[in-house]
N, C-alpha and C positions, 0 to 999 in steps of 0.2 A: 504494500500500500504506500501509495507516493503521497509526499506530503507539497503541498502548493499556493504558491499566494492567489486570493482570489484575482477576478478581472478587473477589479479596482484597484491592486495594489493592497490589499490590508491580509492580512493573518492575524487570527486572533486565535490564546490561549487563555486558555483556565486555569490555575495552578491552585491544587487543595492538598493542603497538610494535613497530617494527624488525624487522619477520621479516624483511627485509633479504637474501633467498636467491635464487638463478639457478631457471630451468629445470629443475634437477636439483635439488631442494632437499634440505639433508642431512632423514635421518630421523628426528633430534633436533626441529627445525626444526617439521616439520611433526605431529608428536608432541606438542610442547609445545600447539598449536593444537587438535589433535583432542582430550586429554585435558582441558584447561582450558574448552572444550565439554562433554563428557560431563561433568563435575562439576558447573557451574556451571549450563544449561540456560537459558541466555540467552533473553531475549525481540529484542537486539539485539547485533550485534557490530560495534563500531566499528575499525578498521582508523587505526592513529595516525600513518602516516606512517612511510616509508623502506620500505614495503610488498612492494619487491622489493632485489636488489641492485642496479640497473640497469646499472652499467660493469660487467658479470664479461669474462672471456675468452669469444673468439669472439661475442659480440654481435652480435644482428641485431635488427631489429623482428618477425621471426618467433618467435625466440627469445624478446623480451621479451612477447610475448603468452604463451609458452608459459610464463612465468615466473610470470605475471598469472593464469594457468589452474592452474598447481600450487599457488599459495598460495590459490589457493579450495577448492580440491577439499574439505579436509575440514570445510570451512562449507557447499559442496552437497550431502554428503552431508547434513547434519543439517538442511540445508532451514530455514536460521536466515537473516533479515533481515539485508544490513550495512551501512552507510556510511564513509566512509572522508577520510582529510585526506592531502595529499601532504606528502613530506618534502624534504630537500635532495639526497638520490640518488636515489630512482625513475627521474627524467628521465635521467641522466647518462649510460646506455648509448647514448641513441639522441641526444643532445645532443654526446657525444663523438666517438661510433664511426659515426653512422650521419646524421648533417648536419642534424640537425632542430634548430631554433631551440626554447629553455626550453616556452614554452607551446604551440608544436605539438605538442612531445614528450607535456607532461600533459593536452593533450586527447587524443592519441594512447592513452596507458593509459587515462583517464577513459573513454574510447567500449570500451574493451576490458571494463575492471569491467564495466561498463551492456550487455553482452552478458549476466549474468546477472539473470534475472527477480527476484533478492532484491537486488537493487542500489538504495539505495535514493538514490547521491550525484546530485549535480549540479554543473554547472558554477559556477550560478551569476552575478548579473548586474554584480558587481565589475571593475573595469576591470582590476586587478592580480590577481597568481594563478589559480586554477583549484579550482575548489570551497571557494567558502565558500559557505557554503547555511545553513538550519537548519532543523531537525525539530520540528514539536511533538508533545506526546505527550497523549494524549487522556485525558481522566478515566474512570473506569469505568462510566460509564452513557451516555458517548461523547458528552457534550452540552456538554462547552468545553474548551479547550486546559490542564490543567492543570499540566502542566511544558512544557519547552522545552530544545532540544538546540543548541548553535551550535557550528559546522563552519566552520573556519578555516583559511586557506593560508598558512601564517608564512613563506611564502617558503624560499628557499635561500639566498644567500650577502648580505652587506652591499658597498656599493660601498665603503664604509669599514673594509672587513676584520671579518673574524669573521662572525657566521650572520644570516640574514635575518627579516626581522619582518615582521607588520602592518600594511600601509599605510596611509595615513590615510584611501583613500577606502571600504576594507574596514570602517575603525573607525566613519565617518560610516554605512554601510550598515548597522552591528550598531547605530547609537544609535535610527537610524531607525525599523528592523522592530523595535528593542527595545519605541519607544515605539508604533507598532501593537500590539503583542501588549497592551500594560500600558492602552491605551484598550478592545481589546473585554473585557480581565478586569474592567471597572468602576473604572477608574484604580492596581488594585495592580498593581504588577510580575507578573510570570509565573516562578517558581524556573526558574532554569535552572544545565543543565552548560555547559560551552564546551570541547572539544574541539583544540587544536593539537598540531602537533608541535614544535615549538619553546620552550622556555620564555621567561616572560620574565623581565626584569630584576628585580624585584621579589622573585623565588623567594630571591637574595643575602641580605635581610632576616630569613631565617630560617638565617640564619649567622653567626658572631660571625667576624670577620676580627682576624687574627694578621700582625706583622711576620717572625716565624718559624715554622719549623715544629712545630706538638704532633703528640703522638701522635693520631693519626685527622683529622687535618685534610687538607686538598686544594689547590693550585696554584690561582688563582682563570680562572676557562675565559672568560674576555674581558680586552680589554683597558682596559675600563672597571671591573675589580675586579682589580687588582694584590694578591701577599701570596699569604696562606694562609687556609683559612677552612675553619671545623667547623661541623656541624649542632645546634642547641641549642634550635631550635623545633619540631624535627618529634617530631609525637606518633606517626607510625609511619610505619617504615621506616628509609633511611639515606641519606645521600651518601655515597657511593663515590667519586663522582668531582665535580667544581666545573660548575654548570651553563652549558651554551654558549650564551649568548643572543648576541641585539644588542651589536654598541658600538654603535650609534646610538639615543639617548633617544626613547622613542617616549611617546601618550599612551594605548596601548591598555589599560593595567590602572586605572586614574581615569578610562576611562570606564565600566569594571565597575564600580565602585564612587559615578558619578553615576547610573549606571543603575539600579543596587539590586536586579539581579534573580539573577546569577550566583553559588551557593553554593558552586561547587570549579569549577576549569579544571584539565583533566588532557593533562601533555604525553611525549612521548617523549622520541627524541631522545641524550637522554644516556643510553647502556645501563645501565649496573650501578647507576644510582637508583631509588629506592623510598619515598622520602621523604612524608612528607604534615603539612603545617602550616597555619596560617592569618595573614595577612597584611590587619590592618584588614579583617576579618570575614570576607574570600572565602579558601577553602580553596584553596592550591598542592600538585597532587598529580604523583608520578612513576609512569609505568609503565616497567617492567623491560623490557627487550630480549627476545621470543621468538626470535631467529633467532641460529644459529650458526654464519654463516658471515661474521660479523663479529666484531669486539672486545667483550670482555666473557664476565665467569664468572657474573655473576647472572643466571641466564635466567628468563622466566618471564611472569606476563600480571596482568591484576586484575578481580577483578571488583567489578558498584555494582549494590548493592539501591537504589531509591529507593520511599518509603512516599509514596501520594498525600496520606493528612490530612497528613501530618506528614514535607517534604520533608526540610526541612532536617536531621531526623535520617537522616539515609541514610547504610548500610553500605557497606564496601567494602575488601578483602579481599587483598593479595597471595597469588599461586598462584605459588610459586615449584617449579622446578624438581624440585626433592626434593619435594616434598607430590603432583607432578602424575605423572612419570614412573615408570614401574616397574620401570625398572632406572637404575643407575649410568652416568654422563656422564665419562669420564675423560677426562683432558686430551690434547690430538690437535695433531700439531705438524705445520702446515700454510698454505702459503698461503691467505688470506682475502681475500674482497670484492675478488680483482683488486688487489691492493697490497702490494708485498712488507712493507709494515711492519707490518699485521695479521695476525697470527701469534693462536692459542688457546694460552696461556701455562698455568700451573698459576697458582694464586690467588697464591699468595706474590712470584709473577714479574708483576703486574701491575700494581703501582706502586712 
């Protein structure tokens, strides 16, 4: 399945995080998904990681297929294209409960997605992770590649505590096919997205860090950013919360930036962000958490116009909760994600 700018020049995507729901997904959950569709009428839906809950209660790998089939459902109805990055829970039901080693498990969901005919991920041929791949997207008279999508496995946990990154031999594979795509475009780069669940290090820089705490600041979410830190470069959105990257220094964002082709990388991950700034040229963007049956009160999805003459202007949109649902979301006091410390709080009560 070929991906294409329409006759006007636009391509549009949808990018939804963390739907993060069991089997039984709530109907918030899967609402947010259907209507953030109907509004927006994607040409693609990218799927950002943590895409089911994967540990809930009673876990099985029947069940996590069944989980993997409710969070499509209302992408098959609308018969919309998607690809998809894993996160650091997906695997965890069937890694915990059910004896499968990390990447049996996400080939295990991966061969499940790719039961649907609009599936567009892949494995991929990275020795570490499970889908990093990339898409390109075709101009509209269909005669060269003129953007580029790159799909990224930022892994799950660090051996050195806190969240997983990048490998070097994923970042060697993206410098690679970078410079394929930028030899058939006649030596320029090819604009591209880049697509993970993880943010990286880098995202901090668009934070002024504090010994104490100000009003609207955040606990810093590694232990490579100690303190407090507030948002003071994003031109839209917010931190809510400190983003969880790496402690380990990786060199995956300078090689964006020896590459020259990447205009925004859009991560998940941390729920109640929404943020978007830029960082020595390349745009850091957050999408909000769809899924409620985890932590967090900013729910909601994003969308990205991209314009083919004129990439680098491309729109893109928070669809947050209130703009998409039709009715009111009140606060519901309940076990979440299989862990008793994830509880749905009222907004005042979560930090």
């Amino acid at each position: 399945m070929e991906l294409k700018f329409r006759e006007n020049g636009e391509f549009s995507i949808l990018a939804i995080a963390d739907a993060q729901d069991t089997d039984n997904p709530q109907k918030e959950t899967t609402d947010i998904i259907r209507y953030s569709i109907e509004k927006t009428s994607p040409d693609l839906i990218i799927l950002l990681g943590d895409n089911i809950a994967g540990d809930f209660e009673g876990v099985t790998p029947k069940r996590t297929k069944a989980a993997v089939k409710a969070l499509l459902e209302p992408i098959s109805e609308k018969d919309i294209p998607f690809a998809l990055v894993f996160g650091n829970h997906d695997h965890e039901g069937l890694t915990h409960k059910c004896g499968f080693e990390e990447k049996e498990a996400k080939l295990f969901l991966l061969e499940e997605f790719q039961k649907s005919p609009l599936c567009l991920a892949v494995k991929g041929e990275c020795r570490s992770g499970v889908g990093t791949y990339n898409l390109p997207i075709l101009s509209s008279d269909g005669k060269k590649a003129a953007f580029n999508l790159w799909l990224m496995d930022s892994g799950t946990y660090d051996c050195n505590g806190g969240y997983g990154f990048v490998q070097p031999d994923q970042t060697e594979w993206y410098r690679k096919t970078s410079d394929e795509l930028k030899a058939q475009n006649g030596g320029i780069p090819v604009p591209s997205f880049l697509f993970q669940h993880i943010p990286v290090a880098e995202t901090y820089r668009l934070m002024k860090q504090y010994p104490f705490y100000v009003p609207g600041s955040v606990t810093g979410g590694s232990k490579r950013f100690p303190g407090f830190y507030k948002g003071y470069k994003n031109r839209q959105g917010k931190f809510r919360e400190a983003p969880c990257c790496s402690n380990t220094p990786n060199d995956q964002f300078e090689s964006w930036k020896k590459q020259g082709d990447i205009l925004c990388a859009f991560f998940g991950h941390d729920h109640t962000n929404d943020y978007l700034g830029r960082v020595d040229g390349i745009d850091l963007c957050a999408v909000p958490a769809a899924g409620y049956y985890s932590y967090g009160w900013n729910h909601g999805a994003r969308s990205v116009t991209i314009h083919e003459n004129s990439p680098e202007d491309y729109d893109t949109e928070i669809l947050s909760e209130h703009s998409l649902l039709p009715y009111t979301v009140l606060p519901k006091y309940k076990q979440r994600h299989g862990y008793c410390e994830y509880k749905n709080r009222k907004p005042w009560q979560i930090f």
